[in-house]
C-alpha positions as CSV (number, residue, x, y, z in Angstrom):
1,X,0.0,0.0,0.0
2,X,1.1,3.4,-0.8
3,X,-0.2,6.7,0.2
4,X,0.8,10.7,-0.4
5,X,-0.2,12.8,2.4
6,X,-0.4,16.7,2.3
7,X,-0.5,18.3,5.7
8,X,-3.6,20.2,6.3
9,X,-2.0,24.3,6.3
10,X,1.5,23.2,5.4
11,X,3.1,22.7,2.2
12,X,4.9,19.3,3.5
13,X,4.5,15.8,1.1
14,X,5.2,12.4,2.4
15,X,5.1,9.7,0.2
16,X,4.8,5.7,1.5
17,X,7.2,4.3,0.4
18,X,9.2,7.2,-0.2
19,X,9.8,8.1,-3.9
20,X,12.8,9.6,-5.4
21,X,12.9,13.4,-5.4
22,X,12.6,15.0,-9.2
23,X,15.2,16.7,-10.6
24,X,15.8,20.4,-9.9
25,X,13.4,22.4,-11.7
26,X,10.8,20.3,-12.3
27,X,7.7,20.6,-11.9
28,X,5.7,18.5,-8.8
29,X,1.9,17.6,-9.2
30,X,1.6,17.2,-5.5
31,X,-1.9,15.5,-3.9
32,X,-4.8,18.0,-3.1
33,X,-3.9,20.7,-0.6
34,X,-5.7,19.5,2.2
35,X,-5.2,15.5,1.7
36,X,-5.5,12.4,-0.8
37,X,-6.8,10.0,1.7
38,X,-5.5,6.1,1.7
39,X,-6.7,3.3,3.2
40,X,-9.8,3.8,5.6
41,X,-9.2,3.4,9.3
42,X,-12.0,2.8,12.1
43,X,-14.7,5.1,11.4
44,X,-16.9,6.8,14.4
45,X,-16.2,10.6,14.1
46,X,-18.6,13.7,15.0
47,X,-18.3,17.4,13.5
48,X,-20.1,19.9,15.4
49,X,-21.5,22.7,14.6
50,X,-21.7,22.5,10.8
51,X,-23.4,25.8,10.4
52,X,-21.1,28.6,11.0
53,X,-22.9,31.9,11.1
54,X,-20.4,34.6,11.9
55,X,-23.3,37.4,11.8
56,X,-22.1,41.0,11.6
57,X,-18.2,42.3,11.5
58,X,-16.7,45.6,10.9
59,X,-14.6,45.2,8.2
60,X,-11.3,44.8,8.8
61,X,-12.0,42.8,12.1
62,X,-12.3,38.8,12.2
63,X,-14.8,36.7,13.7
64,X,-13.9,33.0,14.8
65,X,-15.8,30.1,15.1
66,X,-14.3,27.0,16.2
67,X,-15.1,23.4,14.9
68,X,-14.7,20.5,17.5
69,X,-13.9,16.6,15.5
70,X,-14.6,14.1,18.5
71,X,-13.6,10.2,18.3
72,X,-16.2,8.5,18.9
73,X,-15.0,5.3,17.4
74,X,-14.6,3.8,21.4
75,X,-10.9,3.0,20.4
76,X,-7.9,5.3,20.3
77,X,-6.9,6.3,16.6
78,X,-5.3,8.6,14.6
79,X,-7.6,9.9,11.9
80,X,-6.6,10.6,8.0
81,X,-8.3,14.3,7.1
82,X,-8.7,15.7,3.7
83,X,-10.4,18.9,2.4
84,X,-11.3,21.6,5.0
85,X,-10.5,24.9,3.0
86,X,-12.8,26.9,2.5
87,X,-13.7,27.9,-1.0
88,X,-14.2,31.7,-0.4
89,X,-10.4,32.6,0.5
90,X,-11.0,35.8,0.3
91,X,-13.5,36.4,3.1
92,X,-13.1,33.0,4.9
93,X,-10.0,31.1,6.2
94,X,-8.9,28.2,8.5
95,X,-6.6,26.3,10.5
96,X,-6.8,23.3,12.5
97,X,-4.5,21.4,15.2
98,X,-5.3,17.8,14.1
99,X,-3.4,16.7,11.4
100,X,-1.5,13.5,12.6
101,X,-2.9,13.8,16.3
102,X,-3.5,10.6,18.4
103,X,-7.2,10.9,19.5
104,X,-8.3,8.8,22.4
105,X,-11.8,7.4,22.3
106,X,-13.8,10.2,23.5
107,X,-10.9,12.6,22.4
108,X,-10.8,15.8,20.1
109,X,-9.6,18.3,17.7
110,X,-10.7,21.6,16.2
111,X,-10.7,23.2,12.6
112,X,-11.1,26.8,13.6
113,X,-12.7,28.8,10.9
114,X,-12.6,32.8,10.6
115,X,-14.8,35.7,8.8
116,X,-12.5,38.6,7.3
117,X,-14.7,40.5,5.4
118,X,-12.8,42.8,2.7
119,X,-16.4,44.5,1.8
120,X,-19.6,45.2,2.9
121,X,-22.9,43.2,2.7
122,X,-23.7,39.4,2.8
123,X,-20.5,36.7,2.2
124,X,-20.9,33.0,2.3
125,X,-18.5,29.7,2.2
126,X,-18.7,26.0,2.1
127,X,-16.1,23.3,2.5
128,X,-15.7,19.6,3.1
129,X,-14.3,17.9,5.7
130,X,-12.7,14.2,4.7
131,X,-11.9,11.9,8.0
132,X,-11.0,9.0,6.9
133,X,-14.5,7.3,4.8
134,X,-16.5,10.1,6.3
135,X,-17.2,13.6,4.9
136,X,-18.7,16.2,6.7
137,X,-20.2,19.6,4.9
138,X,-19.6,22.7,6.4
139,X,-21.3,26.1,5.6
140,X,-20.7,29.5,6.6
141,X,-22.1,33.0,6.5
142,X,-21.7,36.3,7.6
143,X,-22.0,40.6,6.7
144,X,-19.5,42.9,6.5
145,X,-20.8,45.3,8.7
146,X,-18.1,48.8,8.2
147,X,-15.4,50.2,9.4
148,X,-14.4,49.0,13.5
149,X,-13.3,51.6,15.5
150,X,-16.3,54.0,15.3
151,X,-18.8,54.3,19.0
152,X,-21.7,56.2,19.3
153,X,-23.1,57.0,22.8
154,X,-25.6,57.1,23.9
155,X,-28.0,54.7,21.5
156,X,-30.9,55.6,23.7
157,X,-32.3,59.3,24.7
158,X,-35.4,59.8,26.4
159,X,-35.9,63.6,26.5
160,X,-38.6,63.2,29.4
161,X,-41.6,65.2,30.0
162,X,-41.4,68.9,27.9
163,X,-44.1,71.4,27.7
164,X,-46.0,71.4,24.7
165,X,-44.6,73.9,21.8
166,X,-41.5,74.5,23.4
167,X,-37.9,72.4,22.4
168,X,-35.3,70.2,24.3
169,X,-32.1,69.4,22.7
170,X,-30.1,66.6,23.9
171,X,-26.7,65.1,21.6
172,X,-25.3,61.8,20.8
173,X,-21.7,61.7,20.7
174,X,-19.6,59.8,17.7
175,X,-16.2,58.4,19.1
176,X,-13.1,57.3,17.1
177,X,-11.6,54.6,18.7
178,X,-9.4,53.0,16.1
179,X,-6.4,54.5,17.5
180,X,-5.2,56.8,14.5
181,X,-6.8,59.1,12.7
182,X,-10.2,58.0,10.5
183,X,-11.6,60.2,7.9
184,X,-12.9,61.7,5.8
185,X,-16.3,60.4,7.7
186,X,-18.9,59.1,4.9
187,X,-22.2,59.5,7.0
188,X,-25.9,58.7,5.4
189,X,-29.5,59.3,6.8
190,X,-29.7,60.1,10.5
191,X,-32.8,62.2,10.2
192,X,-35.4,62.5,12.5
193,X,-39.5,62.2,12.2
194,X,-41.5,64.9,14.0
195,X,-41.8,65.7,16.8
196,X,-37.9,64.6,16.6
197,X,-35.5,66.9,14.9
198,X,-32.1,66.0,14.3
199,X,-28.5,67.7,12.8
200,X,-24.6,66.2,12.8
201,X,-21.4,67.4,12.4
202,X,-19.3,64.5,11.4
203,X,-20.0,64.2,7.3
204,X,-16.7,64.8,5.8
205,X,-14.6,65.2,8.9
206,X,-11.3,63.5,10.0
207,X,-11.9,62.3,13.4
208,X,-8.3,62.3,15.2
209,X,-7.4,59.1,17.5
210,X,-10.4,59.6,20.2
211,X,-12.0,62.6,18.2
212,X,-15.4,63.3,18.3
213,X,-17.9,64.5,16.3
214,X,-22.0,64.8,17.4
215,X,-25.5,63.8,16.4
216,X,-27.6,66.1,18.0
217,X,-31.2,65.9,18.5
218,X,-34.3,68.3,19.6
219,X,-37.8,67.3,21.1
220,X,-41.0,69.6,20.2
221,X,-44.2,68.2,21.3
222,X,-46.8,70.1,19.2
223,X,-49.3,68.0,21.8
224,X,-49.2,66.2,25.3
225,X,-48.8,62.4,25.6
226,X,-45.7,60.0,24.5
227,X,-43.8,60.2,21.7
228,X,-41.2,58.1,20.2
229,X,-38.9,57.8,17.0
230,X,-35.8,56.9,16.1
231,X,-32.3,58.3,13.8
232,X,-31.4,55.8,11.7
233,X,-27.5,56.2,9.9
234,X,-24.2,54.8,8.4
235,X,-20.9,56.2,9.0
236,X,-18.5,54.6,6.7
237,X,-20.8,52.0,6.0
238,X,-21.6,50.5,9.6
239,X,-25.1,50.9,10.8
240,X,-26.3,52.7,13.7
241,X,-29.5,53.7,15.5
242,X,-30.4,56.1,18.2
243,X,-33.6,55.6,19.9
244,X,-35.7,58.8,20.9
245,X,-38.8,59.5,23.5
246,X,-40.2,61.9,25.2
247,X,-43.9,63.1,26.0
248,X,-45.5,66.4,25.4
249,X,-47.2,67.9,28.6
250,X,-49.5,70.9,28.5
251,X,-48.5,74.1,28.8
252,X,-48.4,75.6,32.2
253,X,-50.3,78.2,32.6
254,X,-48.2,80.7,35.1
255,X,-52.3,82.6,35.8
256,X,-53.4,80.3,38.7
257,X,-52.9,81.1,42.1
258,X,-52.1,77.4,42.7
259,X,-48.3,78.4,41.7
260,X,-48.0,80.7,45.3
261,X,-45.9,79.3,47.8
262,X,-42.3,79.0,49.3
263,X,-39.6,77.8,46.7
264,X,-36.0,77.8,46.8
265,X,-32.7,76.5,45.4
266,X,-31.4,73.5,46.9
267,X,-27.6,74.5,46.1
268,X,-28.4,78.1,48.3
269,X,-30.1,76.7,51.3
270,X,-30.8,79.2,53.4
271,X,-32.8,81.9,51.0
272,X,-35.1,81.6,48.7
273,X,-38.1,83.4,46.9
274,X,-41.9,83.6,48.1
275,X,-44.5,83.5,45.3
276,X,-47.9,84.8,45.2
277,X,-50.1,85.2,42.1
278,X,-53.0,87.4,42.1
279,X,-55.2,85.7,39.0
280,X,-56.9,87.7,36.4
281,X,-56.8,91.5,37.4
282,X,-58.1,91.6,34.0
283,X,-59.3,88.5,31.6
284,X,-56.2,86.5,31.2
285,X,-53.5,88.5,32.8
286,X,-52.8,88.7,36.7
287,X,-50.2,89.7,38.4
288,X,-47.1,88.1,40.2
289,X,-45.5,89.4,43.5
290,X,-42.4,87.8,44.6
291,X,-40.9,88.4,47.9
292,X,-37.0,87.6,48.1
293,X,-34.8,86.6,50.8
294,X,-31.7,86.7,51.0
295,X,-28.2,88.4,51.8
296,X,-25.4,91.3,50.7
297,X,-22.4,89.8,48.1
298,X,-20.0,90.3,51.5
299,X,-20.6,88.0,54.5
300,X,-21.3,89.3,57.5
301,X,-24.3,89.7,60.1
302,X,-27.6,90.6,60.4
303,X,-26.6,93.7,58.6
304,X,-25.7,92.0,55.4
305,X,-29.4,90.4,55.4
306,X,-31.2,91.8,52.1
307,X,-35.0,91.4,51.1
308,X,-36.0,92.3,47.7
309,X,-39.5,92.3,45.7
310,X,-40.4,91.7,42.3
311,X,-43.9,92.5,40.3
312,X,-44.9,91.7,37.0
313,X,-48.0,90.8,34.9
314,X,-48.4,86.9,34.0
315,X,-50.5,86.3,31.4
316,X,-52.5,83.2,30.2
317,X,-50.3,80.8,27.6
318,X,-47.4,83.3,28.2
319,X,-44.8,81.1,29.1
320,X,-42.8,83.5,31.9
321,X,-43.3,86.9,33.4
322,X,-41.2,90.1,33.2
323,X,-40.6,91.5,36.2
324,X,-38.9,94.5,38.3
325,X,-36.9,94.4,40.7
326,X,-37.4,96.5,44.2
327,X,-35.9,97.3,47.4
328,X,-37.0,98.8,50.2
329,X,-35.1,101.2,52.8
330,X,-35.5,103.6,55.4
331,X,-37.8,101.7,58.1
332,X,-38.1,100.8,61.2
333,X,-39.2,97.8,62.7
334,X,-43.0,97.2,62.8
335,X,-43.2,101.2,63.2
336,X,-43.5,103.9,60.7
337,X,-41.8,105.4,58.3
338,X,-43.7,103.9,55.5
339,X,-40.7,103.4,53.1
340,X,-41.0,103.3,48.8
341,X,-39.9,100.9,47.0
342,X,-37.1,101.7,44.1
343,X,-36.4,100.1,40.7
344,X,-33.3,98.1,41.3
345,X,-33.0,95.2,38.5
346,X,-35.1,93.3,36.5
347,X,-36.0,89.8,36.1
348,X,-38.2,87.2,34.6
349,X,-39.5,84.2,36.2
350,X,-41.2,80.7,34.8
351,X,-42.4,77.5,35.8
352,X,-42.0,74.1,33.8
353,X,-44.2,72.6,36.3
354,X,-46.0,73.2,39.6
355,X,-43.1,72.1,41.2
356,X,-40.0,73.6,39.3
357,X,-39.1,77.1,37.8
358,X,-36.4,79.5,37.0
359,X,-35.6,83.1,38.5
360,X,-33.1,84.8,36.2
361,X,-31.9,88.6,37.3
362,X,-30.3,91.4,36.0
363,X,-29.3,94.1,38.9
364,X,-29.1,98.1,38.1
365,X,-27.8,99.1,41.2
366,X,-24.1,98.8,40.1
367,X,-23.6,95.4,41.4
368,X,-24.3,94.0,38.0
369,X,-25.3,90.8,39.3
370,X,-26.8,88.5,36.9
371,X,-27.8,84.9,36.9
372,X,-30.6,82.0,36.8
373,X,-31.9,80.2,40.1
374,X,-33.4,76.8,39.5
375,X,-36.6,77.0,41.5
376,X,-38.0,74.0,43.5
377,X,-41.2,74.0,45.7
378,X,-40.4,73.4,49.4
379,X,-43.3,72.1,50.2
380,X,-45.9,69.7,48.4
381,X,-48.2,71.2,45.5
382,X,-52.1,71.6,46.8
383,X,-53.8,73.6,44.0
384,X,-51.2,74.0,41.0
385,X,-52.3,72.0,37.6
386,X,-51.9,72.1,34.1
387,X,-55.8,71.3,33.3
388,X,-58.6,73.7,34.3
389,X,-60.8,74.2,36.3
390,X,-58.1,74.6,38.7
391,X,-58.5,72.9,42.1
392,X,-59.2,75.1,45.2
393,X,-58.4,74.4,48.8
394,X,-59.9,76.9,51.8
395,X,-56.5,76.0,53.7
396,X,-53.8,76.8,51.0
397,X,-55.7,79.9,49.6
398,X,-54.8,82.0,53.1
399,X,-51.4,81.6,51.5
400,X,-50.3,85.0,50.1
401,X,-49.3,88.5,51.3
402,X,-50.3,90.1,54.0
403,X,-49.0,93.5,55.8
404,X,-49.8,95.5,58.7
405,X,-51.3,98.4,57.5
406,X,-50.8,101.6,55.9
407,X,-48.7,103.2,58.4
408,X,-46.2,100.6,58.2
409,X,-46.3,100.0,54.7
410,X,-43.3,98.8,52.7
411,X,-42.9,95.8,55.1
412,X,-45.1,92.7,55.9
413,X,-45.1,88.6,55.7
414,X,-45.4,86.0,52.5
415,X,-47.7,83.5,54.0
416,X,-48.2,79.7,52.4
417,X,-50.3,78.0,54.9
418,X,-49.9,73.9,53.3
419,X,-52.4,71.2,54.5
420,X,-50.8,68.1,52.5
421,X,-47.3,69.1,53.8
422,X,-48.9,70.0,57.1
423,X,-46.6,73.1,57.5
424,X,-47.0,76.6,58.0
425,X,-44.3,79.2,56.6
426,X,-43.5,82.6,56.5
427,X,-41.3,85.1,55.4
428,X,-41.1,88.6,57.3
429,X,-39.3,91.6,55.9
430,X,-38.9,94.4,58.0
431,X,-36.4,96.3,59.5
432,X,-33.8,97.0,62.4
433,X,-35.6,98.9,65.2
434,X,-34.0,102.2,64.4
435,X,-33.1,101.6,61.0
436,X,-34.1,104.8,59.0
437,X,-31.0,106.4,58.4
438,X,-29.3,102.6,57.7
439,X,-29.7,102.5,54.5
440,X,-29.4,98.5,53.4
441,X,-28.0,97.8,56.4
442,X,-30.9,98.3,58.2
443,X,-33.1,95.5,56.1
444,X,-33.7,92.6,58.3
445,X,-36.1,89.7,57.4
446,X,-37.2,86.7,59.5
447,X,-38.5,82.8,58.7
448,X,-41.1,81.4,61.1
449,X,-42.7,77.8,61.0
450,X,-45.1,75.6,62.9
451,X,-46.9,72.7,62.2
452,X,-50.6,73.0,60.4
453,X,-53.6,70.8,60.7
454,X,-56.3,71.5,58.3
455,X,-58.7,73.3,59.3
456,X,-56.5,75.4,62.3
457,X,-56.9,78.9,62.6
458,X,-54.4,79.6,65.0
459,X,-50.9,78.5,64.4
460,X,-48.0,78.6,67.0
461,X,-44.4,79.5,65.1
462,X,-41.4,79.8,65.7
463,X,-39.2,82.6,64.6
464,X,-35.9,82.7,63.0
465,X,-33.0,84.8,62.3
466,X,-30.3,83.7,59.7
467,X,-27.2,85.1,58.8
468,X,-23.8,84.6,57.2
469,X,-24.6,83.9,53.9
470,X,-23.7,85.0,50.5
471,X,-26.3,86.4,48.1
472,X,-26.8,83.5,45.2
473,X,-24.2,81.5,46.8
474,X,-23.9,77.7,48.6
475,X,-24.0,78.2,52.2
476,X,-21.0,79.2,53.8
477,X,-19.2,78.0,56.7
478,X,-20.3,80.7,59.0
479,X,-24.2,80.8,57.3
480,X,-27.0,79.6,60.4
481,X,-30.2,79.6,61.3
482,X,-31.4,80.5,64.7
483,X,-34.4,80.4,67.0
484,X,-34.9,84.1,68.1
485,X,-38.1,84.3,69.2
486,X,-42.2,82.7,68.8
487,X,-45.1,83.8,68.0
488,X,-48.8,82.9,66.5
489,X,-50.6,83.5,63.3
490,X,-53.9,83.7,63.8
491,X,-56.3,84.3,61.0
492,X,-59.5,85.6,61.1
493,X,-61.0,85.8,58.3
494,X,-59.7,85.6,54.1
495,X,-58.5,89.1,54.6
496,X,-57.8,89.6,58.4
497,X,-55.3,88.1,60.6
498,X,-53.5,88.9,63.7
499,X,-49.7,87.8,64.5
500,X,-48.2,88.0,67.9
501,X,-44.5,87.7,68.4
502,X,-42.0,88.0,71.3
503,X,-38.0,87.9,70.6
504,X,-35.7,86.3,72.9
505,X,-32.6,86.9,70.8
506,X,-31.9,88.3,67.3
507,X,-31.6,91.5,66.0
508,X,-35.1,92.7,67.7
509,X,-34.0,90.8,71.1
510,X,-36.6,91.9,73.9
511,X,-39.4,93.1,71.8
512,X,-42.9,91.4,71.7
513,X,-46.2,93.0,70.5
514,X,-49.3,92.3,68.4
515,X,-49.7,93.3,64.4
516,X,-53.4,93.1,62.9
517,X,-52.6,92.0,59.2
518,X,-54.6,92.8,55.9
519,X,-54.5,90.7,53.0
520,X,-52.6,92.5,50.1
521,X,-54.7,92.1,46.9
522,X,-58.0,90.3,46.2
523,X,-59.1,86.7,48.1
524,X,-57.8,83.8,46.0
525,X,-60.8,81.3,44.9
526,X,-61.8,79.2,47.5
527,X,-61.1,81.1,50.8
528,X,-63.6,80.2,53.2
């Protein structure tokens, strides 16, 4: 018996019995590249999986997918193999660690097989595996899917709730992570379906090792409810998507006395603005009065305490309100002068919900001071909503402004009186006893709290004095709150109330007394 074996991914021949070698130059018609097989040996092989399915790969990069030959003859052996090459070379290629391998029964081998694709789109491959008598069909597929090194992030954007008719814009950031520079960038599609909008700026670019480039994308609800799409693109051939959502809420409408109350920036604890809308002073426009508490640019005592107020008209669908900015000086505490206030800034305030909104000011006064304060409620929303006819609640609508009469005017209390948070609040801006000739300095302004019940009338507070802080600014280290004195709100009707107060410490240490309060404005809906 003779045989001719070519090793499988080697370019050795052995011939049995070994034949002499041609003369130089000539020409060798050697056996088939893989393997001319000879006598049969024990059968009893397995080939597993047959089916390669490489899926999708960047061009350029190689998938593998590994073969496994088992012995399942019971006896050990050393199988004869012939074929195994695939017949796409281009996209497809193979090795194996069998050839001339002692298998014990139960042992095995593997032909591993690899996907190179050179071009874009679907590519398949078939070959033949000879083991001894057996043959064993192998097929293969897989899609060149682009270039590798390209990562967009993130694939998934969910603008969240946004008011109806007004735009979000959120991006999607293109990476090149080849590690050298890729370029010029061949993008396709990407666009957007409404209510989704959507721009790049990576066609025709060179991206530098770990450049960037960005997708961005925009959200304009033209109605409430969810909303969903998706941007669908190629950059240099390899596929990408970008999922969107969002959902369209109504439009807030700033004319509803449900958006009065105590809000505040979480970053600045330690001031904060007090909000009261009085509704409709004429169809479809009221008016917004904002108290402001706060503190001077420098730190210091109670003499760096500053109270501001700001008026404007809100007006229905109008999505924020222009406002001026006031200060008051020249008074004394709870005692007359009555003091005027002057034009100090300007400012324009908005909510995107009941319980979030924006301050943005612009100061005149020669401090240019200029900036935005994210707004959040302090307490729980009772009456605010974005669908009308707007809820009303006899406990919440004694929230507002109230003041103690004409002879003191120019100072008074923010009230929000809040039965689902069971809290009572108040803001009180007045002055140093003594303080007309102190200018500024002479502002002082107080915080008092108790717990509420619905339905009280009479609510036991206490008072606070806090001071150290910045104006706009984090709380610094020296910035507290203290307990200065007590007192009890006590309303008596919509439009009459009467606070008495006694101060154990504080700027007005000593004093106590009685102030019957008006209501400043009309009685909100729903005042019993």
């Amino acid at each position: 018996m003779s045989y001719r074996l070519c090793l499988f991914g080697s370019s050795r021949v052995l011939d049995h019995p070994p034949r002499p070698r041609p003369p130089a130059g000539a020409f060798i018609v050697a056996c088939a590249m893989w393997l001319i097989p000879f006598a049969a040996a024990a059968a009893g092989f397995t080939v597993t999986p047959t089916n390669l399915v490489f899926g999708g790969v960047p061009l350029g990069a190689t998938g593998t997918i590994a073969v496994t030959i088992t012995n399942t003859s019971g006896v050990s052996q050393t199988p004869n193999f012939s074929g195994g090459a695939p017949n796409d070379p281009t996209n497809f290629g193979g090795s194996q660690n069998c050839a001339g391998v002692p298998l014990a029964a139960g042992g095995s081998c593997e032909f591993t097989y690899t996907f190179t694709p050179t071009t874009l789109g679907a590519h398949s491959s078939s070959t033949t595996i000879g083991i001894n008598s057996q043959n064993f069909s192998i097929t293969m597929s897989g899609t060149g899917t682009g270039v590798s090194g390209v990562t967009v992030a993130p694939t998934t954007i969910n603008f969240g709730p946004v008011i109806v008719n007004t735009t979000v814009a959120m991006t999607a950031t293109v990476t090149n992570v080849s590690g050298a520079p890729l370029g010029p960038l061949s993008v396709a599609g990407g666009a957007a379906e409404a209510p989704f909008g959507a721009t790049q700026t990576c066609a025709g670019i060179t991206l530098a090792a770990g450049g960037t480039c960005e997708f961005s994308y925009t959200f304009t609800p033209a109605a409430p409810g969810p909303a969903s799409g998706s941007s669908n693109f190629t950059i240099n051939g390899e596929a990408f998507t970008v999922s969107l959502s969002g959902s369209g809420t109504p439009v807030l409408d700033l004319n509803q006395h449900g958006l009065t109350g105590s809000w505040y920036n979480p970053a600045t604890d330690g001031q904060g603005v007090e909000v009261e809308v009085f509704t409709n002073s004429l169809p479809g426009t009221g008016l917004v009065f904002v108290s402001w508490f706060t503190f001077d640019t420098t730190i210091g005592g109670a003499e760096r305490q500053r109270w501001y107020t700001a008026l404007g008209p809100v007006v229905t669908g109008e999505p924020n309100a222009s406002l001026n900015i006031y200060q008051n000086t020249g008074g004394n505490f709870n005692a007359p002068p009555i003091t005027s206030p002057q034009i100090v800034g300007t400012a324009t305030i908005s909510f995107d919900t009941c319980s979030s909104g924006q301050l943005t000011y612009s100061f005149t006064d020669g401090t240019d001071r200029r900036g935005t304060i994210p707004l959040t409620r302090l307490t729980q929303n009772v009456t605010c909503s974005t669908m009308t006819p707007y809820h009303t609640n006899a406990d919440f609508a004694l929230s507002g402004n109230w003041y103690g009469g004409a002879e003191t005017s120019g100072q008074g209390f923010t009230v929000e009186v809040n039965p689902i948070s069971g809290a009572f609040f108040t803001a009180w801006y007045t002055y140093m006893p003594n303080g007309t000739a102190a200018g500024p300095a002479g502002q002082r302004w107080y915080t008092a709290q108790g717990a509420f019940i619905p339905g009280m009338r009479s609510i036991p507070v206490t008072i606070y004095q806090t001071i150290g802080g910045v104006f706009d600014t984090v709380p610094q280290p020296g910035q507290k709150s203290t307990a200065v004195g007590t007192g009890t709100m006590t309303f008596q009707s919509c439009s009459a109330a009467i606070f008495n107060y006694t101060f154990a410490g504080g700027t007005s240490s000593g004093l106590s007394g009685v102030i019957n309060l008006s209501r400043v404005g009309p009685v909100p809906p729903g005042c019993t």
